[in-house]
C-alpha positions as YAML, in Angstrom:
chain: A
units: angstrom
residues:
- id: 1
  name: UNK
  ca: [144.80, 63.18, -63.04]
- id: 2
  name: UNK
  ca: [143.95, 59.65, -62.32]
- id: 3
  name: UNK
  ca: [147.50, 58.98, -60.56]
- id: 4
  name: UNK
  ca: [147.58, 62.29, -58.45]
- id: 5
  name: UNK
  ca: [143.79, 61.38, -57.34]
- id: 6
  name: UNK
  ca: [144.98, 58.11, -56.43]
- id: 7
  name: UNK
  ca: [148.07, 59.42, -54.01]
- id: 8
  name: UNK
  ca: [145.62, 61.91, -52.51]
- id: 9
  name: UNK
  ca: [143.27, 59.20, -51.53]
- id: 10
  name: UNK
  ca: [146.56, 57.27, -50.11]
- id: 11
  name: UNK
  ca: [147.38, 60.03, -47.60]
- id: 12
  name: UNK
  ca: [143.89, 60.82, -46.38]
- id: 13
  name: UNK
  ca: [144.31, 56.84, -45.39]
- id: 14
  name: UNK
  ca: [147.29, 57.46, -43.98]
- id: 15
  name: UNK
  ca: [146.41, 60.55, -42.34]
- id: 16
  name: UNK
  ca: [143.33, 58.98, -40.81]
- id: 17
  name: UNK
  ca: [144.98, 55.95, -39.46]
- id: 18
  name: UNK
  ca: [147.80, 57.72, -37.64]
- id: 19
  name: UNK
  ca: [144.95, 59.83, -36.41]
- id: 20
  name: UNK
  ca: [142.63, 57.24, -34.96]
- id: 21
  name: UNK
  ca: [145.23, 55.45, -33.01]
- id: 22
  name: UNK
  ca: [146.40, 58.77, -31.31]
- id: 23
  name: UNK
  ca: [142.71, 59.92, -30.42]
- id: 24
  name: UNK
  ca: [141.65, 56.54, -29.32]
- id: 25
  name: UNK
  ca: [144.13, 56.70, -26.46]
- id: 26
  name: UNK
  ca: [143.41, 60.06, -25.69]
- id: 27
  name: UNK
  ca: [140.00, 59.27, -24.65]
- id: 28
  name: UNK
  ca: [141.22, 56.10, -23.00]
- id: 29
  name: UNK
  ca: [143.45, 58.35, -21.04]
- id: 30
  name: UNK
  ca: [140.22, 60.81, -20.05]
- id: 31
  name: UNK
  ca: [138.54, 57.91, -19.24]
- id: 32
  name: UNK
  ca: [140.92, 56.82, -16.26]
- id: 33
  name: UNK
  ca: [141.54, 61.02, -15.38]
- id: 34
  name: UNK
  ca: [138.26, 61.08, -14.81]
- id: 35
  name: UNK
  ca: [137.41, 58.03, -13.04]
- id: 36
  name: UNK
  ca: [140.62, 58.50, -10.70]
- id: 37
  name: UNK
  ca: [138.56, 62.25, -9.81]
- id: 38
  name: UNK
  ca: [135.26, 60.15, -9.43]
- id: 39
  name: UNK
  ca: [137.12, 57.20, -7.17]
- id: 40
  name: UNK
  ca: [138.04, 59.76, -4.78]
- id: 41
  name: UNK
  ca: [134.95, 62.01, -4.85]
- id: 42
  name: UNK
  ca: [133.09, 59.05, -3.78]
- id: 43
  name: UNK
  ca: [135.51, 57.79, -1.04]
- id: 44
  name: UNK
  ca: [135.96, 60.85, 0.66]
- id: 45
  name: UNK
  ca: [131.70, 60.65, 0.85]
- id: 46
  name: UNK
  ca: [131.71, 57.21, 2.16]
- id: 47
  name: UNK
  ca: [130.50, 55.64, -1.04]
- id: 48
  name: UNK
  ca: [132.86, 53.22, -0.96]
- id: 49
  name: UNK
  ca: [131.32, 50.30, -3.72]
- id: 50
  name: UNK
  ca: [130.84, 53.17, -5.88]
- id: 51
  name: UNK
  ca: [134.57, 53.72, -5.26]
- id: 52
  name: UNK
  ca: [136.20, 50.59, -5.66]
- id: 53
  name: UNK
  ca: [133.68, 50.23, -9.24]
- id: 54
  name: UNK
  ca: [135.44, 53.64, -10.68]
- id: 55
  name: UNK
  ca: [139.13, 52.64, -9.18]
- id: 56
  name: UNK
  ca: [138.48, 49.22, -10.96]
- id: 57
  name: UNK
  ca: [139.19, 51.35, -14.17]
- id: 58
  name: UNK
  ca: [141.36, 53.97, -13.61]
- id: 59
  name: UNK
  ca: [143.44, 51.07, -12.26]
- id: 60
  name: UNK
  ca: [143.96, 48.78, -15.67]
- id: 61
  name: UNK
  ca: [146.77, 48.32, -17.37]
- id: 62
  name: UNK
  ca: [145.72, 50.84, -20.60]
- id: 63
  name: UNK
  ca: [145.82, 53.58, -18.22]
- id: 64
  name: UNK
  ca: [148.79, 55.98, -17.44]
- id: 65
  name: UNK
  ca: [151.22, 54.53, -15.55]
- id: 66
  name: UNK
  ca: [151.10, 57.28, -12.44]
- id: 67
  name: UNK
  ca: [147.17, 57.20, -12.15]
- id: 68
  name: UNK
  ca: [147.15, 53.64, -12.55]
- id: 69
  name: UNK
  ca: [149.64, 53.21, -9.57]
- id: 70
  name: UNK
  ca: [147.13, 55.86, -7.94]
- id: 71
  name: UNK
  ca: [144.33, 53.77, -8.01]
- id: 72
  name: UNK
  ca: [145.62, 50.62, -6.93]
- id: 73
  name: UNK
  ca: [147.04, 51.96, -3.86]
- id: 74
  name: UNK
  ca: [143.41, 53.58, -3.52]
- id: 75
  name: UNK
  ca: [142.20, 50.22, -3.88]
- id: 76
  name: UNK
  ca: [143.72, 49.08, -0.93]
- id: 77
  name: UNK
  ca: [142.90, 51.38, 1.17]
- id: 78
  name: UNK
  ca: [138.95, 51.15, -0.41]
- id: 79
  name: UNK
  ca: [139.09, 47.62, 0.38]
- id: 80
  name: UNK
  ca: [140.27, 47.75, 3.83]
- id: 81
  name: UNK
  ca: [137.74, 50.17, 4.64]
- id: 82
  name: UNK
  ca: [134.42, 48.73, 2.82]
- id: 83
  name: UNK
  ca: [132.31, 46.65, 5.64]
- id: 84
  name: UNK
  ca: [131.02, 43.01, 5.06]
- id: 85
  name: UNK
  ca: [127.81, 41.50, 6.26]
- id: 86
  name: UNK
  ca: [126.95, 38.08, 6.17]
- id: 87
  name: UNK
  ca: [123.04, 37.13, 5.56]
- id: 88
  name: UNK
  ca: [121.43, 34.19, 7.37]
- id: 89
  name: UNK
  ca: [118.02, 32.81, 8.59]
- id: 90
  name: UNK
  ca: [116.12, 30.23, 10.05]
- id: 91
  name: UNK
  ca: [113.18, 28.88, 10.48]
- id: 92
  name: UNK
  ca: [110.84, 28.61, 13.99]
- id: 93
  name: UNK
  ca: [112.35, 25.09, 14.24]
- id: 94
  name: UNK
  ca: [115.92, 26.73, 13.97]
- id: 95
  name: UNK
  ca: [117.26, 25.16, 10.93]
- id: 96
  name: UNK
  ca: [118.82, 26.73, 8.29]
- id: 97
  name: UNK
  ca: [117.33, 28.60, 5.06]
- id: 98
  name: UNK
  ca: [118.70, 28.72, 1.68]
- id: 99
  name: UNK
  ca: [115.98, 29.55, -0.37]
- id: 100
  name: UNK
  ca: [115.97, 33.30, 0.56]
- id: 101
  name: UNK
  ca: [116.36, 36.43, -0.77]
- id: 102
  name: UNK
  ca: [117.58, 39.24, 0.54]
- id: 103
  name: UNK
  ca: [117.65, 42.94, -0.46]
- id: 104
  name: UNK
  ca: [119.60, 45.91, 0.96]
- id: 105
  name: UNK
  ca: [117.53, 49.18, 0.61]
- id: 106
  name: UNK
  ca: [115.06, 48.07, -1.42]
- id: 107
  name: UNK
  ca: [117.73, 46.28, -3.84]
- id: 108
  name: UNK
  ca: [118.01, 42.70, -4.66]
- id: 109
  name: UNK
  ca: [121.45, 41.27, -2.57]
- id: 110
  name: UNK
  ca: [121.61, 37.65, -3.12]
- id: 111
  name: UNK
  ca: [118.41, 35.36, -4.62]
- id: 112
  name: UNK
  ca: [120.26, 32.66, -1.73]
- id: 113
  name: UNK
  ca: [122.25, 32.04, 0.79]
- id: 114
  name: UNK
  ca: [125.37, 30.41, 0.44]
- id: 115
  name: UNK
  ca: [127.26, 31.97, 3.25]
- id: 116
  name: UNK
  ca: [129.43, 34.38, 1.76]
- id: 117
  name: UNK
  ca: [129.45, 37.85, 2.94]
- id: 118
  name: UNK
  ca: [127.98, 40.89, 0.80]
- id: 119
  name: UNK
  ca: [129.83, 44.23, 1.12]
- id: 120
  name: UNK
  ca: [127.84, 47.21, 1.87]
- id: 121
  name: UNK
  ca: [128.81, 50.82, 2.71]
- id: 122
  name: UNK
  ca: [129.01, 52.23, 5.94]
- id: 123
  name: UNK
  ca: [126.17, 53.60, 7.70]
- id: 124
  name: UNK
  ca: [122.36, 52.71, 8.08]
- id: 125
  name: UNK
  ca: [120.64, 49.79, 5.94]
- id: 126
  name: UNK
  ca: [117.55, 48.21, 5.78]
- id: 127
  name: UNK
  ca: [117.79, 44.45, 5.01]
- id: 128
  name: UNK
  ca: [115.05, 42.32, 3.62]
- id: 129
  name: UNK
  ca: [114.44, 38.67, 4.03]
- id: 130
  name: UNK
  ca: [111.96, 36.92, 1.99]
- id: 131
  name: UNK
  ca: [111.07, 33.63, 1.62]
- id: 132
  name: UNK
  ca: [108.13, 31.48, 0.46]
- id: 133
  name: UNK
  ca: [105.60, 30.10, 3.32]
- id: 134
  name: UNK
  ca: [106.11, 32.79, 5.65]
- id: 135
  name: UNK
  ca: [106.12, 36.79, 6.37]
- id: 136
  name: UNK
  ca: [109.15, 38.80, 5.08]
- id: 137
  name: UNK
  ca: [111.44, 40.10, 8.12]
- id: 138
  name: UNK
  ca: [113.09, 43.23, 7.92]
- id: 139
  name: UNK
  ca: [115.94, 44.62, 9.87]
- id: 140
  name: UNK
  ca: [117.65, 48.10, 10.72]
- id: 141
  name: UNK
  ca: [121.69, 47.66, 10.44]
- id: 142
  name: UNK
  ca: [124.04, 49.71, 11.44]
- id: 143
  name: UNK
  ca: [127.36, 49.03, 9.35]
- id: 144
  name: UNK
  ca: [130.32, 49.98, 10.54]
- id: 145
  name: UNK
  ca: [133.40, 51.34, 8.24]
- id: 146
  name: UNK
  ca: [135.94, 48.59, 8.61]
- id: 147
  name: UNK
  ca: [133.51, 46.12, 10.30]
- id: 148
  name: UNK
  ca: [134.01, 43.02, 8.46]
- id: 149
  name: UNK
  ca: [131.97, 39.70, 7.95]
- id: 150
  name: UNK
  ca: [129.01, 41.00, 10.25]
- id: 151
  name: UNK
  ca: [126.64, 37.81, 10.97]
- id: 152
  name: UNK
  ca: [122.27, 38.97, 10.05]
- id: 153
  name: UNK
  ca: [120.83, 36.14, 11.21]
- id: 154
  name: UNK
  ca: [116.63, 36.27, 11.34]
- id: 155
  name: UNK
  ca: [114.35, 33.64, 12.37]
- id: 156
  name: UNK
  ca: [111.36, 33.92, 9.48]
- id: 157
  name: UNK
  ca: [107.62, 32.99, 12.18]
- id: 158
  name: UNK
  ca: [105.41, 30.57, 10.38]
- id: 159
  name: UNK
  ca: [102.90, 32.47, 8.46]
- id: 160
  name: UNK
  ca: [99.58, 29.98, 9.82]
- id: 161
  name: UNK
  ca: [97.34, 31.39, 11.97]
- id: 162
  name: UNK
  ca: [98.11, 31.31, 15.73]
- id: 163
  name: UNK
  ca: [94.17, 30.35, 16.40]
- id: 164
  name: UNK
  ca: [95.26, 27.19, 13.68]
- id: 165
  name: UNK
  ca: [98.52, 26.65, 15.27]
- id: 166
  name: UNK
  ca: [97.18, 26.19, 19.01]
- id: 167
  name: UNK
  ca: [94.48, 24.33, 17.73]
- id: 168
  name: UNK
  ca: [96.93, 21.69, 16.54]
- id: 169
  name: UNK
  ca: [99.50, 22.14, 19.28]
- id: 170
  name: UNK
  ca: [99.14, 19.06, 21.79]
- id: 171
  name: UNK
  ca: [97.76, 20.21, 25.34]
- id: 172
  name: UNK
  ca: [99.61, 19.60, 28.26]
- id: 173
  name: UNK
  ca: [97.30, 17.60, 30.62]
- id: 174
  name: UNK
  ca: [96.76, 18.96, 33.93]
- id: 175
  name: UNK
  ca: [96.11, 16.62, 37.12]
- id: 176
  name: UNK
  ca: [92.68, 17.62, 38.80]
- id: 177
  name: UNK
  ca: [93.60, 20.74, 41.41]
- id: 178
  name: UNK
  ca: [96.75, 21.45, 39.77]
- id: 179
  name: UNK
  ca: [97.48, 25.30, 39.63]
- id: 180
  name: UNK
  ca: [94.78, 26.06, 41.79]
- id: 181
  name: UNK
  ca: [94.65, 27.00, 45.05]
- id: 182
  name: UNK
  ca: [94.10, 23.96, 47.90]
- id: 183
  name: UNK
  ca: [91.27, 25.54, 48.91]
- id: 184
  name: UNK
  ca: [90.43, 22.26, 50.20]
- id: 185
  name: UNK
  ca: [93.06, 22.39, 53.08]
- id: 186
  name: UNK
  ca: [92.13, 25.67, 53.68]
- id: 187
  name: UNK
  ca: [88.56, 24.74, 54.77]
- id: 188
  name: UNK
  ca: [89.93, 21.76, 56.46]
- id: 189
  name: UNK
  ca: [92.62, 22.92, 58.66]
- id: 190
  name: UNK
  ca: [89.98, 25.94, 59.33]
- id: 191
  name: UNK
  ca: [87.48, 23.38, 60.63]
- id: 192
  name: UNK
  ca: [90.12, 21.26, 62.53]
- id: 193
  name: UNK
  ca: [91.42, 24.92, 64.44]
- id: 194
  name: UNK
  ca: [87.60, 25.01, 65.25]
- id: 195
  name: UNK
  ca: [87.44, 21.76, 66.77]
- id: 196
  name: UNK
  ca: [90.19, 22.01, 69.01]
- id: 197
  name: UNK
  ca: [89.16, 24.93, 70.17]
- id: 198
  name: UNK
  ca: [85.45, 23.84, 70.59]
- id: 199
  name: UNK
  ca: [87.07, 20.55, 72.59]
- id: 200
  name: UNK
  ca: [89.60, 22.96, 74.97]
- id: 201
  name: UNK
  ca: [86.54, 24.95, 75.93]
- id: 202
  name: UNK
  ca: [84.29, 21.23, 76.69]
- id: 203
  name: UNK
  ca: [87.21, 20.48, 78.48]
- id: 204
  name: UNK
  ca: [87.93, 23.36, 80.24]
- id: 205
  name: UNK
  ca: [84.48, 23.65, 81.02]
- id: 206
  name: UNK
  ca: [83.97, 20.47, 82.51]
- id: 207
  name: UNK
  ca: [87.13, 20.54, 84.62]
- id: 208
  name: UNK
  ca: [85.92, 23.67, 86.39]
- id: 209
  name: UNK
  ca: [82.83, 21.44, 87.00]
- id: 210
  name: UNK
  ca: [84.82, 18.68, 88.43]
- id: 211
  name: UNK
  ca: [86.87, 21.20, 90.89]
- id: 212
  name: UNK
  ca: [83.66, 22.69, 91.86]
- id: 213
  name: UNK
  ca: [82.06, 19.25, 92.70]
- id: 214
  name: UNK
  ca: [85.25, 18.00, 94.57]
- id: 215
  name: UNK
  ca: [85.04, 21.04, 97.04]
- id: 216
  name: UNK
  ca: [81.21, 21.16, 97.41]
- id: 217
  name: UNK
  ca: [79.56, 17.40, 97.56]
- id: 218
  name: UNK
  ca: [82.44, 14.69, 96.89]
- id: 219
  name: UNK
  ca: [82.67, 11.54, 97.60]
- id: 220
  name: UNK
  ca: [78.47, 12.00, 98.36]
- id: 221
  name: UNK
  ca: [77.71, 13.88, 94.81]
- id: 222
  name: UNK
  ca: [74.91, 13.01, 92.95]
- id: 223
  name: UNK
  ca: [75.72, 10.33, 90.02]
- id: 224
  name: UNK
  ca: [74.06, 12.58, 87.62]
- id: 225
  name: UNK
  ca: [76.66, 15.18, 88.10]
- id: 226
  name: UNK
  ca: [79.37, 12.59, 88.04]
- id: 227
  name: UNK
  ca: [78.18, 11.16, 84.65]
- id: 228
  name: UNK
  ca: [77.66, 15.12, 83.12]
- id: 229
  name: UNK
  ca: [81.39, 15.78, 83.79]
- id: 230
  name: UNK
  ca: [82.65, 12.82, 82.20]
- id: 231
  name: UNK
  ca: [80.34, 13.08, 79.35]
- id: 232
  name: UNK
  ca: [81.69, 16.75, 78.69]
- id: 233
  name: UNK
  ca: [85.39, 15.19, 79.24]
- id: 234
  name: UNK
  ca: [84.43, 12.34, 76.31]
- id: 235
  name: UNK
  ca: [83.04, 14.85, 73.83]
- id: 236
  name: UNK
  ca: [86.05, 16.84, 74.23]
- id: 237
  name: UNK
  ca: [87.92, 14.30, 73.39]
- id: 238
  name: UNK
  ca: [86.47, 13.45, 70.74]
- id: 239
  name: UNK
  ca: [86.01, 16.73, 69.42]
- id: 240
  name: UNK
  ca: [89.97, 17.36, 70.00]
- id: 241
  name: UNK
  ca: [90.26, 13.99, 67.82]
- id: 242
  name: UNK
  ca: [88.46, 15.21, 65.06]
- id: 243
  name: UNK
  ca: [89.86, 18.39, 65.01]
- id: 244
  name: UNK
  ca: [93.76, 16.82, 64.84]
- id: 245
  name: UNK
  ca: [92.52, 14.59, 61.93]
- id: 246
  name: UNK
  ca: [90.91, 17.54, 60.57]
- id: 247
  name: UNK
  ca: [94.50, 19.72, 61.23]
- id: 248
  name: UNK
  ca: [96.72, 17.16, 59.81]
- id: 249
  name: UNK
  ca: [94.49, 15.89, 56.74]
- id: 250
  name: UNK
  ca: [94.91, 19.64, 55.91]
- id: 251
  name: UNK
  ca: [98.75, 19.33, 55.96]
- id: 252
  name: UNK
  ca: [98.92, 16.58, 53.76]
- id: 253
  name: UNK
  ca: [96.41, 18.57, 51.70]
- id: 254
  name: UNK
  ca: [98.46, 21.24, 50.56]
- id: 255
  name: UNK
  ca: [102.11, 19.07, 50.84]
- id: 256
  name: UNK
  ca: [100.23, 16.79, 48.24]
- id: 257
  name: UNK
  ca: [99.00, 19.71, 46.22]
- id: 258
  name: UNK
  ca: [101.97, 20.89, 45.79]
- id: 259
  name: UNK
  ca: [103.36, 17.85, 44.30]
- id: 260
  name: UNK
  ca: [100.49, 17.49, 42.07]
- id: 261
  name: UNK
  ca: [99.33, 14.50, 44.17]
- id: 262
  name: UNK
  ca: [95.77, 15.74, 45.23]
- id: 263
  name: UNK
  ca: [93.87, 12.15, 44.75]
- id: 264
  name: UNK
  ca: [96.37, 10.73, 47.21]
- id: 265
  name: UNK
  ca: [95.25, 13.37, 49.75]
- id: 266
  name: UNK
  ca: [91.48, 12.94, 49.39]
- id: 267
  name: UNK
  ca: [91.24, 9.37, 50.65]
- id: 268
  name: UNK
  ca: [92.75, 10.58, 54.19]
- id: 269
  name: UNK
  ca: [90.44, 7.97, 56.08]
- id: 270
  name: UNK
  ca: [90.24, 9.59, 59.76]
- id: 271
  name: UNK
  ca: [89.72, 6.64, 62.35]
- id: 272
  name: UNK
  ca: [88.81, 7.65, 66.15]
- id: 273
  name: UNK
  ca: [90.37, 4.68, 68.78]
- id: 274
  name: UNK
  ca: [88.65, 5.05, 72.25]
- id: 275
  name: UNK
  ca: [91.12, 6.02, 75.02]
- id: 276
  name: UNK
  ca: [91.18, 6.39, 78.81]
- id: 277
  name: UNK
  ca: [89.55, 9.97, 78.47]
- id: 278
  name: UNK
  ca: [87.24, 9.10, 75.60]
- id: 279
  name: UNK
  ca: [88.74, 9.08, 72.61]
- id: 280
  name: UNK
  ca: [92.01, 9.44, 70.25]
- id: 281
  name: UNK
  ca: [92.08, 10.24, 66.39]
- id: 282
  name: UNK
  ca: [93.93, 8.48, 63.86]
- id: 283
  name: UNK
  ca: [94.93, 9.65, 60.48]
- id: 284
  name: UNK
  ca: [95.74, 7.48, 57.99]
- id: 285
  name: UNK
  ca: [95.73, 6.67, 53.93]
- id: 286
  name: UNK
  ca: [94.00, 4.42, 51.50]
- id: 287
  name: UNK
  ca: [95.63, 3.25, 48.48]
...
């Protein structure tokens, strides 16, 4: 009894080892069936990661020889057809970031940037740049089958205030009148146009005078007469100086506004010279 026991407990080894072997690479073979069906499932609905994940198995070496040739031709075409993006960002100044990290639909990507693309499927992402110091910045992608190496390049703001921020921004200084109008040399040519009218109305005045005593009373007018025409003749002139001083200190008003050289402008010293007729004004500059 002891010996038969003994050979029956020899086969049921036997049995089970030849067994084992023979089921073990039947489910190794179910395995790669089934992730061969899954590979293409997925490619045909444009989950191509998925895809190239499940052909990574069904394409080792323990599977059968025909779906393992299967899925490394699938591979191929998997590969050619999975899009690429490449991740980047700056900062306001515009130098690069490293310290980022970026997640595609709400999952993690990369915890930095290195450069290096990340492949994605096709279609509509949402990308997700965080780093410390400053608001996160997301963008809407759309990936292209095919589309390879895509440069994502955001500029992260500065998360201080901007009330802070101006604060400590310098201030550009601005020279007295600058961006306004030249009112000024409005007011002034206004009140030169004015004055030479004012004189050609003395003057026209007092030459109707003059013809009027040359036909009536000359050489035997009275002196009084004489001296009211000529007095009329001198304010005109005058007046027609000021007035041209007036005009041309206006000019050089708004030419020196313009070139943010007001001050220069404003010490215009009008100077009156007497002439044969009364008198002539001179414009001319301090410095």
């Amino acid at each position: 009894m002891p010996r038969r026991r003994g050979v029956s407990l020899f086969l049921l080894v036997a049995v089970l080892l030849g067994v084992t072997p023979r089921t073990a690479r039947a489910d190794e073979k179910q395995v790669c069936v089934t992730a061969s069906e899954k590979a293409q499932q997925l490619r045909n609905a444009g989950h191509l990661s998925e895809a190239r994940e499940q052909l990574a198995i069904c394409g080792r070496n323990e599977c059968p020889k025909l779906v393992q040739q299967d899925c490394t031709e699938w591979m191929k075409d998997v590969l050619g057809m999975l899009p690429s993006v490449v991740p980047g960002a700056k900062d306001e100044q515009g130098r690069d970031l490293v310290d980022v990290r970026v997640s595609i639909d709400g999952k993690v990507a990369t915890e930095s940037l290195d450069g290096k693309p990340v492949s994605v499927d096709p279609g509509v992402h949402t990308f997700r740049f965080e780093t410390a110091g400053a608001p996160a910045v997301e963008e809407q992608v759309v990936v292209r089958q095919g589309e390879k190496n895509r440069i994502l390049t955001v500029t992260f703001a500065s998360s201080e205030p901007a009330a802070d921020k101006d604060a400590r921004s310098p201030k550009p200084t601005k020279d007295a009148g600058e961006g306004e109008p030249p009112i000024a040399a409005y007011v002034t040519g206004g009140l030169g146009l004015l004055a030479l009218g004012a004189a050609l109305y003395i003057n026209l005045d007092a030459s109707a005078d003059a013809r009027e005593l040359r036909k009536t009373c000359a050489p035997r007018c009275e002196q009084s007469q004489v001296d009211d025409v000529e007095n009329r003749y001198v304010i005109a002139g005058v007046t027609a100086g000021l007035g041209g001083a007036a005009v041309i200190a206006a000019v050089v008003l708004y030419l020196t506004h313009e070139r943010g050289a007001r001050s220069s402008a404003s010490r215009l010293v009008p100077t009156i010279a007497p002439s044969a007729r009364g008198a002539v004004a001179v414009a001319g500059f301090q410095f």
